[in-house]
PADREN-635694 format. One record per residue (C-alpha): x, y, z; residue in one letter. Coordinates in steps of 0.1 Angstrom, whole numbers, plus 2048, in hexadecimal, padded with zeros to 3 digits. Layout:
% residues N
XYZA;...
//
This chain:
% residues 216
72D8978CBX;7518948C2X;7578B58C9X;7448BA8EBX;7578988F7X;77C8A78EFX;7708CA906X;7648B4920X;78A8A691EX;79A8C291DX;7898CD93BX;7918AD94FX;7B78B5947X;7B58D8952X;7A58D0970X;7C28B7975X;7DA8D696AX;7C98EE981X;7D08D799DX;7F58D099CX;7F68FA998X;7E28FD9BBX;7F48E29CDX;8178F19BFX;8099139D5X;8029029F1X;7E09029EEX;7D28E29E8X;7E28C5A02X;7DF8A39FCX;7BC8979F1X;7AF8B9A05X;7998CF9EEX;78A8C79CCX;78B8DE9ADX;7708E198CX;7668F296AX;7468F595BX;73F8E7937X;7208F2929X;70A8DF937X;7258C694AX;73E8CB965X;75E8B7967X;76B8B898CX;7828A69A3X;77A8829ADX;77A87B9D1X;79D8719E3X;7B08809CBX;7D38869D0X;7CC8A79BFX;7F28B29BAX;7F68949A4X;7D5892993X;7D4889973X;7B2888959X;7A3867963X;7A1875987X;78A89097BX;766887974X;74A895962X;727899970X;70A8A7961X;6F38C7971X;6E38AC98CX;70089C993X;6FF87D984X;725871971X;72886D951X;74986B94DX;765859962X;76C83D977X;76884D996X;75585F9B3X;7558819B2X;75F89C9C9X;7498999EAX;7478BF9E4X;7308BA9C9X;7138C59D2X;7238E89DDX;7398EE9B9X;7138E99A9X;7029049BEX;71C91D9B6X;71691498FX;6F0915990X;6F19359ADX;70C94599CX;71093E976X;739936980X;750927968X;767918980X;76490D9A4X;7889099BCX;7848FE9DBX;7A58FB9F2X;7AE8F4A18X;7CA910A17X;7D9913A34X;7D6939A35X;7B593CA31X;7AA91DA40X;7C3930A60X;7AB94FA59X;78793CA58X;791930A7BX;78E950A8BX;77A968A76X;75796BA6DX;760983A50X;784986A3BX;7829B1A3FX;7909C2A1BX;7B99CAA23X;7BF9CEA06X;7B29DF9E6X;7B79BC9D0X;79B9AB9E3X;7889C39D0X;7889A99B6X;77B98D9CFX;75B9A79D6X;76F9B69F7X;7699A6A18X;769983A16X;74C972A2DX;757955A40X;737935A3FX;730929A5AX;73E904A65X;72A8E8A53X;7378C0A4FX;7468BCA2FX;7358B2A11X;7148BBA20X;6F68C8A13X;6FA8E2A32X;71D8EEA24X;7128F4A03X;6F5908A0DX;70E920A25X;728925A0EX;70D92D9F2X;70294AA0AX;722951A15X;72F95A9EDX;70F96D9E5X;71F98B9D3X;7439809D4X;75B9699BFX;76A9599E2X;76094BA03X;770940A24X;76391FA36X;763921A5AX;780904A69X;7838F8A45X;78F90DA28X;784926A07X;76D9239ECX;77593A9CCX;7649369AAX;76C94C987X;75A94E966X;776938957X;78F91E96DX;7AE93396BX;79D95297FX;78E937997X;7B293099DX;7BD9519A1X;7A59599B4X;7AC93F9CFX;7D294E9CAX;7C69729D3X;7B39689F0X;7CD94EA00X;7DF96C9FBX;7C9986A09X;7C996DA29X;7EC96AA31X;7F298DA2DX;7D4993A46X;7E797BA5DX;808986A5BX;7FA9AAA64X;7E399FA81X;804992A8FX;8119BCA92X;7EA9C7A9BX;7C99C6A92X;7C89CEA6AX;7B89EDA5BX;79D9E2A47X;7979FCA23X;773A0DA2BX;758A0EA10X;762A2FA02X;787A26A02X;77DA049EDX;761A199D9X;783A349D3X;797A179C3X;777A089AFX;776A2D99FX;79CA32997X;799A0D986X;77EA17976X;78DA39968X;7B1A2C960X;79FA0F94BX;7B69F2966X;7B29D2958X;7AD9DB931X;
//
């Protein structure tokens, strides 16, 4: 029990951690997005109204697989309903999501974030956008769910991005690549309309990943 307790601990702190590292980039404002980490059978996730770039422990709760807190003071995120469907849809570690102003700029006018680059490879290519839903709704969840079926990230229309990992550092990162992966979508669309990779150029650099052993 002892043991169990100090994990569920140290996940509350590297929520907190996680945080003041997304708010540092720019992508979490204010009390705007809400962050979580799966512990065995618990997750510990972002209370609600939380000033997230100065979060600390106590303003990270734990629930259990319905829902219900078990530990902390505090409401949780009103996103929680959505960070549980991606753990029980998805088997994720990690859930980030952030109003970035890049990609939140990019949800307002695509349907679909097309692959510009080879890197969003690692977010599963295109990235679809959901379509708009009220916050914290059962409605939201349920679109963003569809929206991430075979991909580690996901736009919200007029609201922001969704990215998940099997641990809470590539969560993070990925929310990095893909605020990244927006802006440079925007900052070309301001020269043209951006070339999109086709599927046998991403398949080409899937294969030369593959052979050159990338990553290992």
């Amino acid at each position: 029990m002892a043991t169990a307790s100090s994990a569920l601990d140290e996940a509350r702190r590297s929520v907190a951690r996680a945080c003041h590292g997304l708010a540092g980039e720019g992508l979490l404002i204010g009390s705007a997005g809400n962050v979580s980490v799966r512990v065995g059978e618990h997750v510990a996730v972002t209370a609600t109204g939380v000033v997230l770039g100065r979060a600390t422990a106590d303003d990270v709760v734990v629930v259990d697989s319905g829902g219900t807190v078990v530990a902390g003071d505090r409401a949780p995120t009103s996103e929680l309903e959505l960070h549980l469907g991606v753990y029980r849809r998805y088997g994720a570690g990690a859930v980030v999501h952030t109003h970035a102003p890049q990609a939140t700029a990019v949800s307002l006018v695509l349907d679909e974030l097309p692959c510009v680059h080879y890197q969003q490879l690692a977010l599963g290519g295109a990235i679809r956008v959901a379509p708009f839903a009220v916050f914290g709704s059962t409605e939201l969840a349920a679109e963003t769910l569809t929206a991430l079926e075979g991909k580690s990230a996901a736009l919200l229309a007029n609201h922001g991005a969704v990215t998940h990992g099997p641990t809470l550092e590539a969560a993070v990162d990925n929310a990095l690549l893909l605020e990244w992966a927006c802006g440079l979508y925007v900052r070309a669309a301001t020269l043209g309309a951006p070339r999109a990779l086709d599927p046998e150029q991403q398949e080409a650099v899937v294969a030369a990943a593959v052979r050159r052993g990338y990553g290992r």
